[in-house]
N, C-alpha and C positions, 0 to 999 in steps of 0.2 A: 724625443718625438720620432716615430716610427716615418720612414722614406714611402711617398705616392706608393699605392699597389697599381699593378698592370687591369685588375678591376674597376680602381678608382680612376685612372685616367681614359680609360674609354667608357665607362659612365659620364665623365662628364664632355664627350663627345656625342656621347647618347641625347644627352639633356639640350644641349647648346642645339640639337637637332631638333628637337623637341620646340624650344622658344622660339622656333623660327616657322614652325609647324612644318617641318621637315620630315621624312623618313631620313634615317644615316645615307642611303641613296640619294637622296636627292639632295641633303646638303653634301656628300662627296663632288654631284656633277655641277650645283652654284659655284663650287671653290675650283673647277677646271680638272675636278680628278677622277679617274676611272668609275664611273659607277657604283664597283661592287669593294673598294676600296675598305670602307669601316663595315662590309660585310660582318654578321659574325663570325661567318665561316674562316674569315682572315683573322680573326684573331686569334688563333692558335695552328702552328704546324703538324701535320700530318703527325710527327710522334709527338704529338702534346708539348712542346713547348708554346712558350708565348709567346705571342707577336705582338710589339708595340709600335702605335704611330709614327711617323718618319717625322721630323721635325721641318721639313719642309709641306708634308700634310698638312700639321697644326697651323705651320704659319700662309698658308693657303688658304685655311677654313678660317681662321681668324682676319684676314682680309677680306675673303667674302663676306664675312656676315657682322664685322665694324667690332666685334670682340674685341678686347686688349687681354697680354699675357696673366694680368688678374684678374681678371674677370674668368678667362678658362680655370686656374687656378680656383678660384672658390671656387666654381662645380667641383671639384673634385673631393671637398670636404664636405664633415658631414652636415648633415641638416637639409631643408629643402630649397634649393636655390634656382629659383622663378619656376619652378614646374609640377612640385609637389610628392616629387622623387624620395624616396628614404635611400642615402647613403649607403651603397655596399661598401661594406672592412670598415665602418664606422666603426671597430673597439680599435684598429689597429694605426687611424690618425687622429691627434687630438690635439689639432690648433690652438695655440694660445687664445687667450681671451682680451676683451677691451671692454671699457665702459663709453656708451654712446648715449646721447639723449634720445628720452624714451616719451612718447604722448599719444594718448588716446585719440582716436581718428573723429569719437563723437565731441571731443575738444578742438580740434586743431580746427574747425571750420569758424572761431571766436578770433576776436581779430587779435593782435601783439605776439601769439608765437611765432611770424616768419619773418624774415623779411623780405623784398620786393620778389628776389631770387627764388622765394624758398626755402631760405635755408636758416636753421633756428634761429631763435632770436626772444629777447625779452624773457620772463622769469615761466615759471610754474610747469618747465621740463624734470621731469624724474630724467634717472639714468639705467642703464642696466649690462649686462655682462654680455658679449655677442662674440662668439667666433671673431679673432682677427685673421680672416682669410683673404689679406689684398683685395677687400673692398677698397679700399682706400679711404680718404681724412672724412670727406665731404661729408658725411652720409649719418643718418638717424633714422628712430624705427618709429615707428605707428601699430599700434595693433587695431585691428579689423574690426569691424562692428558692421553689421549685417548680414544680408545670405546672398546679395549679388553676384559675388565670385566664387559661389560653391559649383563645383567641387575642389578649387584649387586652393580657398582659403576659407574658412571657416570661421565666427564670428569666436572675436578671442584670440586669434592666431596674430601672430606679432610679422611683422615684413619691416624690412631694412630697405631705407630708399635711399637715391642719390640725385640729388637736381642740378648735379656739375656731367653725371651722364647724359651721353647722348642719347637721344629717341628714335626707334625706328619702327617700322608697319611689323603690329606684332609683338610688341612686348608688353611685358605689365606695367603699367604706370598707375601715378597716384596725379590727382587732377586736381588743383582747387581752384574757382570762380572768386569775381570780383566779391560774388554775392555772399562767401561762405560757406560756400558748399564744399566739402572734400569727399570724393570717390576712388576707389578702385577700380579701373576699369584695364582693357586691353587694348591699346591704341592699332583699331583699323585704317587710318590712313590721317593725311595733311592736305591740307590746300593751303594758298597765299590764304584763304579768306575762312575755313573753320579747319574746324578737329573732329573725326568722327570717330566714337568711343563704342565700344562691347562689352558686353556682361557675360561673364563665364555660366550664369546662370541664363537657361532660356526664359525661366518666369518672370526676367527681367529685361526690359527694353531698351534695344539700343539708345544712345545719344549723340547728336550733331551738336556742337557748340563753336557760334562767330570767334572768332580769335579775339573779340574783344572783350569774349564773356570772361578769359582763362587769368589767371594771374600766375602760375606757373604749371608746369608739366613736371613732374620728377620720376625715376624708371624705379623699378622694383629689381631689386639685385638679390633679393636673398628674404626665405620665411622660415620659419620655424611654430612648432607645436608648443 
């Protein structure tokens, strides 16, 4: 297995930018660092060499914005991980693989596959083969069924989630209701008393839901084609 390129690792400083609906600027000055810091222009020296993150950057942006060191880490492999990005030097890493449970999103709204948490449970999961990229244990895929999150996800497109991550304003989550319902949506904000959810698609209406509609929250860490 070929060692991170200097591409991949400020790709996925790009991206982590991105999930947060950042410019590279503005998550520089969240994390207390100069501005023009993940410039592109800084990324290479006047005679063309590279320039890579300072390891006290990474672990500055990674405090600002509640990231763990695997979570940066998958950005940087390939596939698309919560943003819809194609992997630059995708021939040149090629993460091992694992098998996760796997279920359709127009299933999972039936009651017996979760349990209270979230988190699989009871029989009629497939499984399937997913980048092992320090997602970590917790986590299972769903694949997409409708057009609400177009352009990020497409009906058919498979997302790997985790309901042991934490949630913050702005990322992609999967939502399911007392009632059965499970969505994809982008979590705008928290109160003590609801949840307010977004649609990557404008054809499709936000939603406010009481905390007491929700039976779990779980964040979207990773999609694929």
């Amino acid at each position: 297995m070929s060692p991170l390129s200097h591409e991949q690792v400020w790709a996925a400083i790009d991206r982590l930018a991105e999930r947060h609906d950042l410019s590279p600027s503005g998550l520089a000055k969240r994390a207390g660092l100069d501005s023009t810091t993940f410039n592109k222009s800084k990324r290479f020296a006047a005679d063309g060499r590279a320039r890579w993150p300072s390891t006290e950057s990474l672990a500055k942006v990674m405090e600002a914005t509640g990231a763990s060191m695997d979570e940066l880490v998958a950005l940087m492999v390939p596939g698309r991980y919560e943003t819809g990005f194609s992997e630059p030097g995708a021939a040149d890493y090629a993460p091992p693989s694992r098998r996760i449970p796997l279920l359709g999103m127009a299933q999972a709204g039936a009651g017996g596959f979760f349990d209270a948490d979230g988190f699989p449970a009871g029989e009629g999961w497939d499984d399937a083969a997913f980048p092992d990229a320090g997602l970590g244990a917790d986590v299972y895929a769903l694949e997409i069924a409708g057009d609400s999150m177009l352009p990020l996800y497409r009906d058919g497109d498979t997302i790997i989630v985790s309901p042991a991550a934490s949630v913050r304003r702005g990322d992609r989550v999967v939502v399911k209701t007392h009632g059965g319902e499970v969505m994809a949506k982008i979590l705008k904000r928290q109160t003590a008393n609801t949840v307010e959810l977004a649609s990557a698609n404008p054809d499709h209406a936000d939603r406010t839901l009481d905390r007491s509609e929700i039976a779990w929250i779980a964040r979207i860490l990773w999609a694929s084609q």
